[in-house]
C-alpha positions in Angstrom: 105.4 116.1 107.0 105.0 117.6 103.4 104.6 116.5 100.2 108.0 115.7 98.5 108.8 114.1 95.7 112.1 111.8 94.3 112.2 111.1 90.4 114.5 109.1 88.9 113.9 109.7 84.4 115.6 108.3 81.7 114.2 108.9 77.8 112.2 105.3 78.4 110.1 106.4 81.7 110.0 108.1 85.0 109.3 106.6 88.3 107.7 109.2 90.6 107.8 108.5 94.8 105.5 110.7 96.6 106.1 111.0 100.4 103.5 112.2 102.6 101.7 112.3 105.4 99.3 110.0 104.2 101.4 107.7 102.5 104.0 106.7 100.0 102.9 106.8 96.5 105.3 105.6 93.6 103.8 105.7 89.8 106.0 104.7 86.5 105.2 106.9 83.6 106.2 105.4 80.1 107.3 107.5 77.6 106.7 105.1 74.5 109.4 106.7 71.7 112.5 105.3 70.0 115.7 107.2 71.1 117.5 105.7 68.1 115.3 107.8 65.0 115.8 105.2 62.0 114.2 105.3 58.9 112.1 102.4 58.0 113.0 99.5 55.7 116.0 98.8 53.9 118.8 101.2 52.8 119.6 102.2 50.8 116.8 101.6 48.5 117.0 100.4 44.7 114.1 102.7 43.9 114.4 106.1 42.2 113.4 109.4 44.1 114.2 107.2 47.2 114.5 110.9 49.5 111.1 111.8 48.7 109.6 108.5 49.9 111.2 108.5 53.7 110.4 111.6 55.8 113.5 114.0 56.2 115.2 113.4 59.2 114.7 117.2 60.7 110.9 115.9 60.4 111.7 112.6 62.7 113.4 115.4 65.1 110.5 117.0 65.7 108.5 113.9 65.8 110.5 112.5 68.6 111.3 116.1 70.5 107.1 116.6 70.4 106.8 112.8 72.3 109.3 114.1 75.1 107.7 117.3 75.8 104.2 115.5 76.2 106.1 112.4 78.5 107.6 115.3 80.5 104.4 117.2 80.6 103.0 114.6 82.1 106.2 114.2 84.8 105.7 117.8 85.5 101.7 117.0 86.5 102.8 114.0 88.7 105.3 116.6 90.8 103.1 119.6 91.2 101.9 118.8 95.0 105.2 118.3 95.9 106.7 121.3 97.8 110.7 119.2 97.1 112.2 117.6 94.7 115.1 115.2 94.7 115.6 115.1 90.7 118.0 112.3 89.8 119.0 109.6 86.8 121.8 108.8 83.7 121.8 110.7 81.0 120.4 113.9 79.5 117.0 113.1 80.6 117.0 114.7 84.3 118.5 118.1 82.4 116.3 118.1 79.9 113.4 117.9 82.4 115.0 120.5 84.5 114.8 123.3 81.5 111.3 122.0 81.0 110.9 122.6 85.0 112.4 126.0 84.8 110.2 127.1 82.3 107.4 126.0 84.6 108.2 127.8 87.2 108.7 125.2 89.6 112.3 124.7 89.7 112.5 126.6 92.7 111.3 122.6 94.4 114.2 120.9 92.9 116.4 120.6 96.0 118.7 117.8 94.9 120.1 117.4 91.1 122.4 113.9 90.4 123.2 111.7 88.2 122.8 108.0 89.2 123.0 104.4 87.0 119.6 102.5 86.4 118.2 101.7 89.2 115.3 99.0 90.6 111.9 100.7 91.5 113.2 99.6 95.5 116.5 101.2 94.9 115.1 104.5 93.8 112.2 104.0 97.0 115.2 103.2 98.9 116.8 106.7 98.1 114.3 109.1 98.2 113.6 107.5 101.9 117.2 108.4 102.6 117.6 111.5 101.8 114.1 113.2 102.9 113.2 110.8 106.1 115.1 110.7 109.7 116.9 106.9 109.9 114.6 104.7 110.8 111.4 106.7 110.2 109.0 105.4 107.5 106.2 107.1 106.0 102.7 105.0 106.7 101.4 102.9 104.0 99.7 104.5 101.6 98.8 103.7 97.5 101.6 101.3 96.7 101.4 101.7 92.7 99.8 104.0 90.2 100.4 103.7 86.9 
């Protein structure tokens, strides 16, 4: 068997399954930003020259566009053995990641491209298992969970 790969992604995290010869492998990466960009404390404030004491919003734009391109950096490394690529989640997300793939060279691997509701880390297991693996057949037991 080869190395393939299913990834459900939202803007929160990823959760990565690896199927192998060796194993399955699934690993949750955390993206740790806000997809809500507020600016802090009250508003609007009583103080004078209260723009130039919040950064500009463009600014916070940047901030936050700068976290996702490191979180899906970081996706990107987790799916490089990986010879396919079942690429599914809600949102923008599983698009956004695709461009970033694209530009990586790699999105020749992405064999499958859906949208799909939250799901459980067994639901997501559950699916990649379907859709690369005969019925029945089951990968041996490999690393459970890296994080």
């Amino acid at each position: 068997m080869k190395i393939v790969a299913g990834l459900w992604i939202d803007h929160r995290e990823a959760v990565i399954v690896i199927l192998s010869d060796k194993g399955q492998e699934t690993r949750r990466v955390k993206s740790h930003v806000e997809k809500q960009l507020r600016r802090s404390g009250r508003s609007p404030s009583p103080a004078r020259f209260e723009a130039q004491m919040v950064p500009a919003d463009d600014s916070q734009e940047r901030e936050y566009s700068g976290h996702l391109a490191n979180f899906y950096d970081e996706v990107i490394s987790c799916l490089r053995p990986a010879e396919a690529i079942l690429l599914f989640g809600p949102g923008e997300a599983k698009g956004e990641l695709r461009k970033r793939i694209q530009g990586n060279k790699l999105d020749v691997r992405i064999k499958c491209f859906e949208t799909s509701d939250k799901m459980t880390e067994r639901q997501i297991l559950q699916k990649v298992r379907q859709h690369y693996l005969p019925s029945g057949a089951t990968p041996p037991l490999g690393k459970k969970n890296k994080r």
